[in-house]
C-alpha positions in Angstrom: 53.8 10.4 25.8 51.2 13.1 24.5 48.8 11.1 21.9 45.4 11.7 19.7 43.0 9.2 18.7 42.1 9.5 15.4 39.2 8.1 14.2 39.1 7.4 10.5 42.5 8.6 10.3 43.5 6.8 6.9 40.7 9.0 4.4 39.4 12.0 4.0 39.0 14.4 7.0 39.9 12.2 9.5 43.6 12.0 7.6 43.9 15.7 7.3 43.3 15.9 11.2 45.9 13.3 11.9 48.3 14.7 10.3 47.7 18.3 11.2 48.1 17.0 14.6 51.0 14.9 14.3 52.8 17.9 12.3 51.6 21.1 14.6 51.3 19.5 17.7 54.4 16.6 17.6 51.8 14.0 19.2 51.9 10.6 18.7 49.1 9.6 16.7 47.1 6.6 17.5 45.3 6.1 13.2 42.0 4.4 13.8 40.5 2.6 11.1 37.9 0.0 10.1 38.7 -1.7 6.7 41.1 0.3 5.3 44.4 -1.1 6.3 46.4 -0.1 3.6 45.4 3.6 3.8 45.7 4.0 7.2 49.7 2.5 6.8 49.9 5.5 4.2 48.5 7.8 6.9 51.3 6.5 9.2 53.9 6.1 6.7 53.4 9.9 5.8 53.7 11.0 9.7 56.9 9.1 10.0 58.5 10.5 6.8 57.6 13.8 8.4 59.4 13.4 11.6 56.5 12.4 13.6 55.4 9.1 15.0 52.2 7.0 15.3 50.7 3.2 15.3 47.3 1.5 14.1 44.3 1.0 16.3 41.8 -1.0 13.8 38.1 -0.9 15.5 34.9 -0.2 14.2 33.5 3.2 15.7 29.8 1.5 15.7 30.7 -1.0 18.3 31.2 -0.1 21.5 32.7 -3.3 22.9 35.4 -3.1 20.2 36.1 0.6 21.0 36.3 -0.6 24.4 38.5 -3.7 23.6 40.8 -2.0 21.5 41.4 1.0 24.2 42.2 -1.6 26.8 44.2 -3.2 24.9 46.3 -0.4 23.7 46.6 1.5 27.4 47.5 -2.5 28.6 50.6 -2.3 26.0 51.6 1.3 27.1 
């Protein structure tokens, strides 16, 4: 499976980029957020209803251990 990280994928620039990607590029968007739970589900819902696919990755960018934690995680369950 072909996937992008996204960070802040559920606002703003980091949305438009997600979706670019999941629409141009058919990858599998992995929508990276800190807070904003409901907007990121938007960002997903709005890939799917397009055709494409994608799943959450909540972490805070500023932390490295949770970027780390979160990656491992993720590649652990894939």
């Amino acid at each position: 499976m072909n996937c992008a990280l996204v960070t802040g994928a559920s606002r703003g620039l980091g949305k438009a980029i997600a979706l670019q990607l999941a629409a141009d590029h058919k990858l599998h968007i992995l929508i990276n957020y800190a807070s904003n739970k409901q907007a990121a589900e938007e960002t997903l819902t709005t890939i799917k209803n397009a055709g494409g696919s994608g799943e959450l990755l909540p972490f805070n960018v500023q932390y490295n251990e949770t970027v780390n934690a979160a990656l491992d995680h993720w590649h652990k369950e894939n």
